[in-house]
C-alpha positions, 0 to 999 in steps of 0.5 A, a space after each residue: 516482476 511486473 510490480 517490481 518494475 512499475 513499483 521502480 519505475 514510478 518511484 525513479 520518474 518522481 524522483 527525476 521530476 522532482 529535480 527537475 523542478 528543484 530550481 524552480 522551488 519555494 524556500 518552504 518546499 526545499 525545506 519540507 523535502 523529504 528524499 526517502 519518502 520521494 524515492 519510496 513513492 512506488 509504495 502505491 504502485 506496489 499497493 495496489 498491484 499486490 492488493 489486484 492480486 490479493 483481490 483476485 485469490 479470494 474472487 477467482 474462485 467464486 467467477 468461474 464457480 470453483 468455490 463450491 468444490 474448494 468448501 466441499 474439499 474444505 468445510 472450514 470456509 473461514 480457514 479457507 478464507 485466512 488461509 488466502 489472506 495470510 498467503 497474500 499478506 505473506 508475498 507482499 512483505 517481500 516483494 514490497 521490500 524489494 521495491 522500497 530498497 531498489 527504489 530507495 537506493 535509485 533515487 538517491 543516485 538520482 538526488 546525488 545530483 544535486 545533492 540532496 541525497 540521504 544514506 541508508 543509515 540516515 534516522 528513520 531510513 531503515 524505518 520507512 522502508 521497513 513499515 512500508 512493506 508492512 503497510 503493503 502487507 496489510 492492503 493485501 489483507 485488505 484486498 482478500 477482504 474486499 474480495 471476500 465481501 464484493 466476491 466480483 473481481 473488477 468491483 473489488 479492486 475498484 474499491 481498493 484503487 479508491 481506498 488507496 488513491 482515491 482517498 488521498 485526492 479527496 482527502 486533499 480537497 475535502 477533508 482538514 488534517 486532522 481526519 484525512 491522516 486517517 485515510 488508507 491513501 494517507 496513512 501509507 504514505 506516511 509509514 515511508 515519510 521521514 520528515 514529518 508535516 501537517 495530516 500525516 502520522 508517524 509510521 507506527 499510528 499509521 501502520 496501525 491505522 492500515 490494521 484496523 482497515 484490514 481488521 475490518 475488512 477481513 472481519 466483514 468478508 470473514 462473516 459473509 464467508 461463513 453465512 453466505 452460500 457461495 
């Protein structure tokens, strides 16, 4: 509920800021805007609360020292590990829909205003809400393994607020387009871009820019699961 409403709120705060500043707007800036994007800002609210609590299931264990007698129950560390993964990645997707359909629908009652709204049916709507959920999924796999790897719950979703936020900021003031696309916080935003623009990929590269983040994570904390006491 808590992601819900935070994931909602901040995307209808943007779309009313955006208004707001609609009159005082460049020609290239009412150009480039892009209504579903703006309305499905609350993907990184979603991001990184989900990816919190995908942290935490696999942390939670190793702090309070329960971890040794899950293994003794369980042997199959690995199978314990994939288990926590999919279980996250598994109450992500809808719990991320629900918020790029709330925040969607919200914003372009915001937008009728001044209308400049969209329809659900509008080309590449349906697509942004849909790999949005997805790309939320896979921060979750992403979550479980940097929790498998730090094992320390504050240091984990720190890493993971920087990957996700982080990366976009830095990516602005650091990085050409060409690479910054490539980043974690880049690539979420554009699976829920419709109109596209320099440093962002199509939804499908960009999903599988996320899955190749998750692989790698969950490969690391897969090894270490497997190699490390707990």
């Amino acid at each position: 509920m808590i992601t819900l409403v935070s994931a909602i709120g901040f995307a209808a705060a943007v779309v009313v800021s955006q208004v707001s500043q609609w009159s005082a707007m460049s020609p290239q800036h009412h150009q480039a805007f892009d209504p579903t994007s703006i309305s499905l800002s609350g993907i990184y609210i979603a991001a990184v609360l989900l990816g919190a609590l995908a942290v935490r299931s696999a942390t939670a264990e190793y702090s309070t020292g329960m971890i040794r007698c899950t293994f003794t129950a369980m042997p199959g560390r690995r199978l314990v590990l994939a288990a926590k993964a999919a279980t996250a990645a598994a109450l992500a997707v809808p719990v991320a829909l629900v918020c790029n359909v709330v925040g969607f629908g919200l914003g372009q009652q915001i937008l009728a205003g001044t209308h400049l709204q969209v329809a659900l049916s509008h080309p590449g709507v349906l697509q942004a809400i849909m790999f949005g959920a997805v790309a939320v999924s896979l921060v979750a796999l992403i979550g479980v393994g940097l929790g498998g790897v730090i094992r320390h719950t504050a240091g984990s979703t720190t890493a993971l607020a920087w990957m996700i936020i982080g990366s976009v900021t830095l990516g602005e003031l650091l990085l050409p387009a060409t690479f910054r696309q490539y980043l974690p916080g880049t690539a979420i935003q554009a699976t829920v871009t419709v109109h596209r623009s320099a440093g962002l990929l199509t939804p499908g590269p960009a999903t599988a820019v996320l899955g190749a983040y998750a692989t790698i994570a969950m490969a690391a904390a897969l090894i270490r699961v497997a190699h490390t006491d707990a």
